[in-house]
C-alpha positions in Angstrom: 120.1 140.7 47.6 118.1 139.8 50.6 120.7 140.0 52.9 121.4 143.3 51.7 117.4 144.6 51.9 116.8 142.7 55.2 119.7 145.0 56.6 118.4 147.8 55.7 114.6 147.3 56.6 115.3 144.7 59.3 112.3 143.2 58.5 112.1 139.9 56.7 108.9 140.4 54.6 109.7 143.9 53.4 113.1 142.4 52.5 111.4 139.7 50.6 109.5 142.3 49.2 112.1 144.4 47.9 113.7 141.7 46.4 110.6 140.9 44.3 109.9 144.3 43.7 113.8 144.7 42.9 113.5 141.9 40.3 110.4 143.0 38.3 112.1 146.2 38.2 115.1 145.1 36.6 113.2 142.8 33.8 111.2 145.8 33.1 114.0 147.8 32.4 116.7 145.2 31.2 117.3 147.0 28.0 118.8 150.0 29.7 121.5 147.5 30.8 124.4 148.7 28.6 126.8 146.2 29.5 125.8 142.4 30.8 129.1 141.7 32.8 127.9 144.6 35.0 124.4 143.2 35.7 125.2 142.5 39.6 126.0 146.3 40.2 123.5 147.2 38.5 120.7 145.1 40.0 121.7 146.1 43.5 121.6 149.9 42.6 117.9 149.0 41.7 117.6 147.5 45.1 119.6 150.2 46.7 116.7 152.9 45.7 114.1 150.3 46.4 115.1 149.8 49.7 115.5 153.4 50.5 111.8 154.1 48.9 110.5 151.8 51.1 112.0 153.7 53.8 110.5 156.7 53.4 107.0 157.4 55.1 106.8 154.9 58.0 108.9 154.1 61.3 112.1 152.0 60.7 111.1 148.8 62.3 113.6 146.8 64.9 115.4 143.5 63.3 113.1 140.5 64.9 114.9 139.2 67.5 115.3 135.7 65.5 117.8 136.9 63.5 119.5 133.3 63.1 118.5 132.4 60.1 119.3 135.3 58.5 122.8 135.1 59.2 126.0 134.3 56.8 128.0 132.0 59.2 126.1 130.4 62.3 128.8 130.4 64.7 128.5 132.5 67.7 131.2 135.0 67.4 129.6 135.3 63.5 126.1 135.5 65.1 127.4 138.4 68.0 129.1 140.3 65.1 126.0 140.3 62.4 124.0 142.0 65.8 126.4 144.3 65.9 126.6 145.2 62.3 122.5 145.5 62.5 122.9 147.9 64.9 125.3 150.3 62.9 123.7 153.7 61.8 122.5 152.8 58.3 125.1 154.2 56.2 127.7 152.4 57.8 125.3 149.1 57.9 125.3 149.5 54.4 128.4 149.8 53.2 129.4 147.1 55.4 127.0 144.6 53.9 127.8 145.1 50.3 131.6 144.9 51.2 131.4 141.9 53.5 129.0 139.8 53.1 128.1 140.3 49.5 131.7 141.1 48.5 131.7 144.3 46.4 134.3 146.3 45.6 134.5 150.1 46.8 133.6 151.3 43.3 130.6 149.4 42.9 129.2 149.8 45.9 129.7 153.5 45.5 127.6 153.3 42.5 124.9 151.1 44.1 124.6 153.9 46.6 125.3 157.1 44.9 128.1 158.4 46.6 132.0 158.7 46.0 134.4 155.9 46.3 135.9 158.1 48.9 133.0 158.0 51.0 132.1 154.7 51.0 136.1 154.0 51.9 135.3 156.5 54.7 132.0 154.7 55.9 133.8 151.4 56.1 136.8 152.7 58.2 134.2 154.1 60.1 131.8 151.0 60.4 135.0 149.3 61.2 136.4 151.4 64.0 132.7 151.3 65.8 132.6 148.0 65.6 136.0 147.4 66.9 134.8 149.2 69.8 131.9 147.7 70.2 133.3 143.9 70.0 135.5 144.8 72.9 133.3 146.1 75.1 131.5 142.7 74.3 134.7 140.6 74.9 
């Protein structure tokens, strides 16, 4: 979940603060939960509008230049790549976060973010072609 909202606010206490936010959220409103095997989805569709409320009203604010810490892997091509993912307009970012690095499936993570699974098949193509690019221009 955090790598997920610090991707989208690339900041690390708004993330954290999503997160929390995400969480009393979901205990609030567990008994809407209709099916428990489906909790995950679920959960990150409450973090998905969270995220995007968050967004609205102020200036998206640059990653912090430490971004090690934050990363999945911490080998360098792993490190170059995450900065290149961050830098992904944010519905590309998005999808690419969810499928990657928090391995959903195209289905759910068109439900987490409210659009078809065609789209979010799109976006990743997409994601993927831009940061094919950008990789070797890198390299």
């Amino acid at each position: 979940m955090y790598r997920y909202a610090l991707g989208v606010l690339r900041n690390p206490a708004d993330a954290e603060d999503a997160v929390g936010e995400t969480v009393l959220k979901a205990y609030a409103h567990l008994e809407q939960l209709r099916d428990p095997g489906r909790f995950r989805p679920w959960v990150m569709s409450i973090l998905a509008n969270v995220t995007r409320t968050m967004l609205v009203g102020r200036n998206r604010l640059e990653y912090p230049g430490d971004m090690n810490r934050y990363e999945k892997s911490s080998a360098s091509g792993q490190r170059e790549l995450w900065y290149l993912v961050m830098e992904l307009p944010e519905e590309f970012r998005d999808a690419v976060i969810l499928y990657y690095y928090d391995g959903f499936r195209t289905r759910e993570i068109a439900k987490i973010l409210g659009v078809s699974e065609g789209t979010v098949k799109s976006r990743l193509n997409r994601a993927r072609k831009r940061l094919r690019a950008e990789w070797e221009g890198v390299h």
